[in-house]
C-alpha positions in Angstrom: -68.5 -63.6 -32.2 -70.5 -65.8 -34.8 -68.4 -67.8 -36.7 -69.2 -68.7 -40.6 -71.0 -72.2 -40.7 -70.0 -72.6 -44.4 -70.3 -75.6 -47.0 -68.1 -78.7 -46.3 -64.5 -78.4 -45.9 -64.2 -75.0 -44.4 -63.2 -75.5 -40.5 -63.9 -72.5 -38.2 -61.0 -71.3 -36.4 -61.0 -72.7 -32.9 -57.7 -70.0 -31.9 -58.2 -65.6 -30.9 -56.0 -64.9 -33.2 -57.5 -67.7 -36.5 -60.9 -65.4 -35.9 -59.3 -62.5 -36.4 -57.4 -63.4 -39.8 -61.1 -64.9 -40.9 -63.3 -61.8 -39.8 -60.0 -59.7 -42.0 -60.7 -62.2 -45.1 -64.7 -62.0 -44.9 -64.2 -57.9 -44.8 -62.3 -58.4 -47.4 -64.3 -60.5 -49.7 -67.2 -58.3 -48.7 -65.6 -55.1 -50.2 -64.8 -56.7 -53.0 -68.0 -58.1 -53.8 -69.7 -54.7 -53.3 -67.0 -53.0 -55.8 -67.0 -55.6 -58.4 -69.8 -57.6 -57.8 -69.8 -61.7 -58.2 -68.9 -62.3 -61.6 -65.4 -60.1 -61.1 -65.1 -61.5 -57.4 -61.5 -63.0 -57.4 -59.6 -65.1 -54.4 -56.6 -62.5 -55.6 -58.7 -59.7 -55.4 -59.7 -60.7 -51.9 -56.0 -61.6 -51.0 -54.8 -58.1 -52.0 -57.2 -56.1 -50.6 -56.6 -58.1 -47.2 -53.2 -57.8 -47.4 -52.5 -61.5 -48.1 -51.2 -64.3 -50.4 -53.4 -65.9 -52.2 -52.0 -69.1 -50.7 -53.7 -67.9 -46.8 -57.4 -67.9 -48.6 -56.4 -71.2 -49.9 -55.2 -72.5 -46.4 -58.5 -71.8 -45.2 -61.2 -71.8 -47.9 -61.1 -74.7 -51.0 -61.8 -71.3 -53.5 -64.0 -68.6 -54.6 -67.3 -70.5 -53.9 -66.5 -71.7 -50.5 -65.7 -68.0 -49.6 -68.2 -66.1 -51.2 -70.3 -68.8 -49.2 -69.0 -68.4 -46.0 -69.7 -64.4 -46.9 -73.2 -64.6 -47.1 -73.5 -67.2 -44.4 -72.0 -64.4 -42.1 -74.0 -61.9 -43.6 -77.3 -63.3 -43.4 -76.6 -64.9 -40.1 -76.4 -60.7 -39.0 -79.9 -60.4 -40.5 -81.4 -62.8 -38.9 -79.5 -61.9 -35.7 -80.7 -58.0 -36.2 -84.4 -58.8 -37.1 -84.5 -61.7 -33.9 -83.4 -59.0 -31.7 -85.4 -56.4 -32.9 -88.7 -58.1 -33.1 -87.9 -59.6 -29.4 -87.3 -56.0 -28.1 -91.0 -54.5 -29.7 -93.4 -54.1 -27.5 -96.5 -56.5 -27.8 -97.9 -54.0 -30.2 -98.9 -54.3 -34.1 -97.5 -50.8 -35.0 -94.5 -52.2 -32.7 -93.7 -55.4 -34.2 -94.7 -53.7 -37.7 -92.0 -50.9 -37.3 -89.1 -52.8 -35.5 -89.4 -55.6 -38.4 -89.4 -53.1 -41.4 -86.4 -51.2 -39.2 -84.0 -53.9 -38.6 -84.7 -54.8 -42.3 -83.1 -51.3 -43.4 -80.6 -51.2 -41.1 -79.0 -54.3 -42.2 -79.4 -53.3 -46.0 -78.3 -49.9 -45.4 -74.5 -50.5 -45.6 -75.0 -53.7 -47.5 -77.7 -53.0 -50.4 -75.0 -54.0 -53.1 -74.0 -56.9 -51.9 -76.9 -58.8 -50.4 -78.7 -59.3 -53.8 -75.6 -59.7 -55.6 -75.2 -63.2 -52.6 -79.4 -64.0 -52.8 -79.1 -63.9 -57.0 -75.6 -65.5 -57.3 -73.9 -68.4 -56.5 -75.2 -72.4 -57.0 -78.5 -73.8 -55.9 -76.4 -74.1 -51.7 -75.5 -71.0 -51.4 -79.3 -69.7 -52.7 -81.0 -72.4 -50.4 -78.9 -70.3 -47.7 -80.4 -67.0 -48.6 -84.0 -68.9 -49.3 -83.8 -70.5 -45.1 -82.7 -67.0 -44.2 -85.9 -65.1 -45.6 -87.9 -67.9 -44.4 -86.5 -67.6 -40.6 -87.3 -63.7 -40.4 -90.6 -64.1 -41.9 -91.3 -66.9 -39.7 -89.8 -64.6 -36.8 -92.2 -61.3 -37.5 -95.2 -63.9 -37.7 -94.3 -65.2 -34.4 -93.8 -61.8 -32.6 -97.2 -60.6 -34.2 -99.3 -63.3 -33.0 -99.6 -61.6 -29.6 -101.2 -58.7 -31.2 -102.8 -60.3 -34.1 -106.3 -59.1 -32.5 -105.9 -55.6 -34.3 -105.1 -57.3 -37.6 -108.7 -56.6 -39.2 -108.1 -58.9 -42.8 -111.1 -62.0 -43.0 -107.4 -64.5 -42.5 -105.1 -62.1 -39.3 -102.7 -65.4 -40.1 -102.0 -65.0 -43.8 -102.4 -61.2 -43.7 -98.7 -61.3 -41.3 -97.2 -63.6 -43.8 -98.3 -61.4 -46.9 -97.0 -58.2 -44.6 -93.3 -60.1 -44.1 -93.2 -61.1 -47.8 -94.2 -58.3 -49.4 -91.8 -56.2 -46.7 -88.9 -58.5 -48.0 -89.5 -58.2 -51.2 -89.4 -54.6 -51.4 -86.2 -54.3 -49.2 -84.5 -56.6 -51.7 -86.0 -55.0 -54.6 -84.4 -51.7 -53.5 -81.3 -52.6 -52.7 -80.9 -54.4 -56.3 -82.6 -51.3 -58.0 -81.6 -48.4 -56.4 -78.6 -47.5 -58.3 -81.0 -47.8 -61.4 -84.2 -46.7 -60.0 -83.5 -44.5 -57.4 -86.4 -43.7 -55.1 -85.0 -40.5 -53.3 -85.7 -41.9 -49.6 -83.1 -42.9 -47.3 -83.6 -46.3 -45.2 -85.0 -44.9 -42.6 -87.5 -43.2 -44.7 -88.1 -46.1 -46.1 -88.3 -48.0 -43.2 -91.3 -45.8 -42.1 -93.3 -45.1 -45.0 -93.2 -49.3 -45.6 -94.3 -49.4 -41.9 -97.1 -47.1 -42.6 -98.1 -49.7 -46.0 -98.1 -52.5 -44.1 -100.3 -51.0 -41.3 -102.9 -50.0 -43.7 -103.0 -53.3 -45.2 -103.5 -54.9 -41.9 -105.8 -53.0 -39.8 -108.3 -51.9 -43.5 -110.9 -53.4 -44.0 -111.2 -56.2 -46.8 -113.5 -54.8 -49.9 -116.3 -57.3 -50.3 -115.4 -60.5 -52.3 
C-alpha cells in the first residue's frame, strides 16, 4: 500500500493497524472535499464523517493543510501509478500508447472529477508544486512510452507533437472534471476517453498544412 509522503511533520504509520486508521482518515477527507469542496473542508468535518475526535486528526496531521496535502499526495500518487501501468502494459503501438494514456486518464477522474481540481486549484504554492510534478511525470511518462512508435507520428517535430498530445490530453481531462457540473458534455469517461483518443490520433498522424 503507498503511503502519503506529505509536507513536514506528518510521519507515516510504520504499524498494520496505524495504516488502516490513516487510509480511514484520507477516505474521509476525500468525501468531504468532494461534498463541500476546499473552502468548507473542516478537520471536524473529516473527524465526524470518520468516526473520530478531532483530537486523532490532530495526533497525526498538524491541521487542515497538512491533511488536505497528504489527500492529494495519495491521490495523485494513484494517477501517476494508473497512467505508469497503463502506458507500460500498451503495446508498442501509437493508437496503443494513445488510447491506454487517454484511458487511465478517465479512469482515475471518473470517481474523482470533483475533487482533483478542487486539490490542483487549491491549496498554497506546496501543495500546487505537487499537482504541477504530478502532470509533469505522466506527460513525461506518455512521451517515453511513445518514442518506440514515434515513426507513425507524421508532424515536421514527432518530439513536440507527443508533448502537445499529453498536454492538450491533460488539459481537457482537467477541464472536464472542473466544468462538467456546469458545462456538461453528455459523454461518459469512457466516451470521452475514446473520442479524445481519436483527436489526438488525427493530430499526430495528419499532415502539417504548409507554413
Amino acid at each position: 500500500m503507498r503511503q502519503p509522503s506529505a509536507e513536514p511533520g506528518f510521519r507515516p504509520p510504520q504499524q498494520a493497524r496505524s495504516r488502516e486508521s490513516l487510509q480511514k482518515v484520507l477516505a474521509a477527507a476525500e468525501h468531504v472535499l468532494a461534498e463541500r469542496g476546499v473552502d468548507e473542508f473542516t478537520v471536524g468535518a473529516v473527524a465526524e464523517r470518520a468516526g473520530l475526535s478531532v483530537g486523532a486528526i490532530y495526533r497525526r496531521f498538524s491541521g487542515k493543510d497538512q491533511l488536505l496535502y497528504a489527500v492529494k499526495d495519495e491521490l495523485l500518487g494513484q494517477l501517476e501509478a494508473g497512467v505508469g501501468e497503463a502506458l507500460r502494459s500498451a503495446a508498442p503501438e501509437l493508437r496503443e500508447v494513445v488510447e491506454a494514456f487517454t484511458t487511465a486518464l478517465a479512469r482515475t477522474f471518473a470517481t474523482r472529477d470533483r475533487i482533483f481540481p478542487e486539490l490542483l486549484d487549491g491549496q498554497r504554492a506546496d501543495g500546487r508544486d505537487r499537482g504541477l510534478r504530478a502532470l509533469a511525470g505522466i506527460q513525461q511518462a506518455f512521451v517515453e512510452a511513445a518514442q518506440s512508435c514515434a515513426g507513425e507520428v507524421r508532424r515536421p517535430d514527432p518530439a513536440l507533437a507527443l508533448r502537445m498530445t499529453a498536454r492538450t490530453v491533460i488539459g481537457s481531462c482537467v477541464h472536464r472534471a472542473a466544468s462538467s457540473r456546469f458545462w456538461p458534455d453528455e459523454l461518459s469517461w469512457s466516451a470521452w476517453a475514446a473520442e479524445t483518443t481519436e483527436l489526438a490520433l488525427a493530430y499526430l498522424t495528419g499532415h502539417a498544412a504548409p507554413g
